[in-house]
C-alpha positions in Angstrom: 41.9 73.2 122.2 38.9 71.0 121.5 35.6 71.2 122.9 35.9 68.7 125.6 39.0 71.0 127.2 37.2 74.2 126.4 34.2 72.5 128.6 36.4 71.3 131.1 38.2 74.2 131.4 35.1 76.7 131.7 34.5 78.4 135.0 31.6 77.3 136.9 30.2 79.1 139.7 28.3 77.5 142.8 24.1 78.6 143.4 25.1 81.1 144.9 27.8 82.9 143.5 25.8 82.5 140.0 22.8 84.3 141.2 24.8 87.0 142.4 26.6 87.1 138.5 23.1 87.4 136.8 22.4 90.1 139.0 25.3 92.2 139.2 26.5 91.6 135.1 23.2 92.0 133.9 20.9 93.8 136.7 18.4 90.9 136.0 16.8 89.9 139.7 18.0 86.7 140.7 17.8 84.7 144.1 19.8 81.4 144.7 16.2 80.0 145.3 14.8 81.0 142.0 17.8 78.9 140.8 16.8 76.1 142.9 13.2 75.9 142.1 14.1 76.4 138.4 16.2 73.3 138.9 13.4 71.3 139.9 10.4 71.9 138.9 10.7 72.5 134.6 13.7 73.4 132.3 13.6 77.0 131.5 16.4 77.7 133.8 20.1 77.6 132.9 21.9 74.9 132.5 24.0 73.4 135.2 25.9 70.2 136.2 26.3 68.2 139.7 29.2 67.7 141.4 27.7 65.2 143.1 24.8 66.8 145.1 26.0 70.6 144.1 24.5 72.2 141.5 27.9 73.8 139.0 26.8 76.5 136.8 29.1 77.4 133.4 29.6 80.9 133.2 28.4 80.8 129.2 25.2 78.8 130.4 24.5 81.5 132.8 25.3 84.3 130.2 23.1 82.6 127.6 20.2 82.1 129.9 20.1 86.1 131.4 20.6 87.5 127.4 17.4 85.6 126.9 15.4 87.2 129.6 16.1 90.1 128.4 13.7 91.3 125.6 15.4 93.4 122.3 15.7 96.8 122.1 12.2 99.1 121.9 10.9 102.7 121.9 7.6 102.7 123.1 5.9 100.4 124.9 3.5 100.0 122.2 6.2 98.5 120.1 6.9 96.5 123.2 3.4 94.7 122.3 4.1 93.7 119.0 7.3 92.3 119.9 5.4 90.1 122.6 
């Protein structure tokens, strides 16, 4: 398959339904409105597409976006400074 059906093909979840993924796969807090304000006001949220005036998330945008938030693996929360 090339990478226009692979895109095509990938499962894309409405506002809602993405915030509630986030949460529950990575226990990372997100709202539908944090998604929404993301969405308008700068870029650091994930990546999404309109179906006309609906916001469609792709499951691997989501994915990449929630692995980001999360920082690496520490010890201390000194080492968690350094890191920073």
């Amino acid at each position: 398959m090339n990478e226009t059906n692979e895109r095509q093909s990938e499962r894309h979840l409405r506002r809602n339904e993405a915030a509630k993924y986030v949460t529950d796969t990575y226990n990372v807090p997100c709202s539908p409105k944090t998604l929404a304000k993301l969405a308008c006001i700068n870029s650091e949220g994930p990546p999404f597409r309109l179906a006309g005036r609906f916001p469609l998330y792709p499951v691997s945008g989501l994915d990449a976006w929630a692995q980001k938030k999360i920082g690496p693996l520490i010890r201390s929360t000194s080492e968690a400074r350094r890191v920073a």
